[in-house]
Structures are given as structure tokens and as C-alpha cells.
N, C-alpha and C positions, 0 to 999 in steps of 0.2 A: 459622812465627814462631820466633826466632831468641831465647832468655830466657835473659838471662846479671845475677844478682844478689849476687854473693858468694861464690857455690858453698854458701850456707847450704841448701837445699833442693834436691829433683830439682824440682820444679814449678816453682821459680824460674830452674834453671839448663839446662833442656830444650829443644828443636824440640818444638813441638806442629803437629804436619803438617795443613795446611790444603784440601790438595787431592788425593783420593785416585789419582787420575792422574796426577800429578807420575812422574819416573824415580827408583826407586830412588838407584840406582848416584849420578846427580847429588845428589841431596839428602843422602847419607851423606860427598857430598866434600865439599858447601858447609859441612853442619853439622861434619864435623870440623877443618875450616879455623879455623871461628869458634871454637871452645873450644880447640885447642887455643892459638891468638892471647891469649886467655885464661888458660892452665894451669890449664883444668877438662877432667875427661871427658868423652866425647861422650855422651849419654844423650836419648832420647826418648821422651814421653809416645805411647803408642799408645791412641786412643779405642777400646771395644771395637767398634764395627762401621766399617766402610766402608775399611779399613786392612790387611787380612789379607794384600795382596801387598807392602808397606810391612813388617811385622810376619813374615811369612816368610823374605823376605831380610834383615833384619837379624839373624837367628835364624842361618842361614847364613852369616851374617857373623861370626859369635863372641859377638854383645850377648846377655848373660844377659836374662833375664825376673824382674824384681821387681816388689816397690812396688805389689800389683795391689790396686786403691782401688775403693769402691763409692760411685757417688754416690745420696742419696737426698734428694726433694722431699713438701713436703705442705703443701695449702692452710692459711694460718696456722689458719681457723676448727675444722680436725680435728685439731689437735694439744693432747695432753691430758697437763700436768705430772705428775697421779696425785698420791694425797694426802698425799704427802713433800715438796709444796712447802712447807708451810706451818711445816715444821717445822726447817728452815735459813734463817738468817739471809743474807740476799742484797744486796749494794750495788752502785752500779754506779758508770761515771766514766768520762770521755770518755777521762782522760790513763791513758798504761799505768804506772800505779803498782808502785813497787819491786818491793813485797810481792807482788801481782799478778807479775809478771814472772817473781820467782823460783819461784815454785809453778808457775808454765807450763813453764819452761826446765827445771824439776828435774825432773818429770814425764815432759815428751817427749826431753829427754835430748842436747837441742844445748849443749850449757854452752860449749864450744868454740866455737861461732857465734854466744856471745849477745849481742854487740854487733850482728852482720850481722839477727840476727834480730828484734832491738827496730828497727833502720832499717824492714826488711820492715813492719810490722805499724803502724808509727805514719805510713806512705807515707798511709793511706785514715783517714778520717775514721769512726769506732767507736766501740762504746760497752762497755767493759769490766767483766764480771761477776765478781762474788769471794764465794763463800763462806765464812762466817769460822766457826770452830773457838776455845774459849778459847786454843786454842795457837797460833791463827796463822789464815791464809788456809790452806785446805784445798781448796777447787780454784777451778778458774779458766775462761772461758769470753767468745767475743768476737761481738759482735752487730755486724755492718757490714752498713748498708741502701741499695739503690742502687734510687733512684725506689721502685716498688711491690712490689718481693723484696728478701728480707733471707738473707747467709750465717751462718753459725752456723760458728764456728771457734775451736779451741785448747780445745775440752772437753778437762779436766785434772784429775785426783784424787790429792789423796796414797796413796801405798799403805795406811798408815796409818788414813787415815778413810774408807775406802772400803764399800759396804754400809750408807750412812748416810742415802741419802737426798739426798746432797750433787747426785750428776749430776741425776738428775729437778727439784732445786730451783732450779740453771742454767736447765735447758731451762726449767721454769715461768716464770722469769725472763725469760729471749728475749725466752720468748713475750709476758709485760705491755708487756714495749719495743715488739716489733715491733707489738702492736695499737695501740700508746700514735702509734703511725708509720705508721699506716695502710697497714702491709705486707700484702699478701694470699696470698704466700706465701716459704716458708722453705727452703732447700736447703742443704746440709751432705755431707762426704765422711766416710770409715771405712774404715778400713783393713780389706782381707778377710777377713783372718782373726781381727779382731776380734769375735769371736762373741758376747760380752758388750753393747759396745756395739749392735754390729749388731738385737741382742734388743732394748737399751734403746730405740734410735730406734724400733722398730718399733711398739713399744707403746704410746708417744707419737705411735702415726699417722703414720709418715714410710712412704713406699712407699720401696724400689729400682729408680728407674727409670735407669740407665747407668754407667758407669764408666769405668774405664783401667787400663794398665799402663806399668810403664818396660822399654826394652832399654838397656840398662848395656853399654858398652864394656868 
């Protein structure tokens, strides 16, 4: 699969390789045809299994190794906000409100793509979470539910108010949605070496069951 969206994202703008028998050699020419047709770099999500001779030779090739992501699931019913929900004020709202936008973008640090990156986000049908601070929106977090699983995306904390309580009262948040939505479970990615989060999901009941990584031209 061929994902070319602005060059705002590696996950938007990737081959995500579908067959792991495919030839090397052909799928590195198809995919650098297409991007550079484009004027984006060639770059590829690699699943971690079933991929390793796909992921060797690209390694051989010169593609660096980044961006390695953890994905983590858990049935909605074992997922526990802890008792910081109650203590952040939490709204929600289908449209991506300014204010919302800006505390996402300041946060994850595309400022440069935030036109491409509001198109991305308002493509799917979602329901946008914003914890507010007397100073403002203080983080941000996005609930998009497809039939009976819902993703959990753009968990976002000001540096500022962070230690508050704010992320577990998002995720509490999801969670009223997604049950409100008869989701029966919830899956969310994390960046690896985000040790903090990785903690936070955990304890909230998310297992690590898969991941990825990119090779960067």
C-alpha cells in the first residue's frame, strides 16, 4: 500500500508492505518511483514480524531505522482512568476546535504541517477531548470509533501542566465515550521510547501486543 498525504506524517506518507513475499529489489523501485513523483522520501513502515527479509535489505540499502512505535489494546471493560479522573474538567466535541488544535500541534511539534495536519484528522468522523486549565486548554486527546473498537489518538500535555492528572482524565474521558458507543475495545500507539506514557497506558490496562518501525531513505 502506496500512502502519500502531505508529507505531514511517516504513517501517512509510507508503503506499508502487505505481502511478505513480495521481491525486495521490485517493491523499493515501485515505492521510490511513487514518492519521488511526489517530492517526498521513500520511507517504510515495517510490521514487527513477518517482514525481516523486507527489513534486512532495506538496512542494506542505506534506510535508517526510526520511529519504532508500540501498539497497545485492551478490552474497553479493563481499562481504569484511576482516581485523577475526577479531578480535571473534560469536554468533548465532534468539530477540532482552535483551541484544541493548538495545544495538539504545540505539543507534538508539527506547527509547520498544521494546515496538512487539521486536513488528516478531520478526514474521519471523531470526537475531540480537551482538558481545560484556568489558563487555557492544557491537553488534548481524540476518540475515533469504527463499528465496535475505538482508536485513542493525539494524547497531548502542555509541558506546563503536566503531573496533574490531566492524561488519566482524557483517557477516563475515552473511556465514558467509548462505553457511551458501545465500543468493546480500544487500541492506541506510543512511541518506544516513551517510557512515561508506555507506564501510563499500562496501568490503565492496555497490554503491548505489536508494533512497527520505519526505514527512512
Amino acid at each position: 500500500m502506496l500512502r502519500s498525504s502531505f508529507g505531514a506524517t511517516k504513517r501517512a506518507n509510507s508503503v506499508l508492505p502487505l505481502r511478505p513475499e513480495e521481491e525486495p529489489e521490485h517493491l523499493v523501485q515501485r515505492a521510490e518511483e511513487f514518492f519521488a513523483a511526489r517530492d517526498l522520501p521513500t520511507v517504510f513502515q515495517i510490521p514487527s514480524q513477518g517482514f525481516e527479509v523486507l527489513d534486512g535489505y532495506l538496512a542494506a540499502q542505506g534506510f535508517d531505522s526510526v520511529g519504532r512505535t508500540v501498539i497497545a489494546y485492551a478490552p474497553t471493560a479493563s481499562v481504569s482512568a484511576g482516581a485523577e479522573h475526577a479531578r480535571v474538567r473534560v469536554s468533548r466535541s465532534v468539530e477540532c476546535a482552535a483551541d484544541w488544535f493548538d495545544c495538539y500541534v504545540g505539543v507534538d511539534g508539527r506547527a509547520e504541517y498544521a494546515a496538512e495536519v487539521k486536513l488528516i484528522l478531520e478526514r474521519t468522523p471523531s470526537l475531540y477531548l480537551s482538558a481545560a486549565l484556568p489558563s487555557g486548554v492544557a491537553g488534548t486527546a481524540r476518540l475515533t470509533v469504527i463499528d465496535d473498537v475505538a482508536v485513542l489518538s493525539c494524547m497531548a500535555v502542555r509541558p506546563e501542566a503536566r503531573r496533574q492528572g490531566i492524561a488519566r482524565a482524557l483517557i477516563g474521558a475515552a473511556l465514558d465515550a467509548a462505553q457511551e458507543r458501545d465500543v468493546v475495545a480500544i487500541g492506541l500507539q506510543i512511541v518506544e521510547s516513551n517510557t512515561p506514557a508506555r507506564a501510563l497506558y499500562a496501568a490503565a490496562g492496555f497490554a503491548e501486543v505489536d508494533g512497527y518501525h520505519y526505514r527512512v531513505r
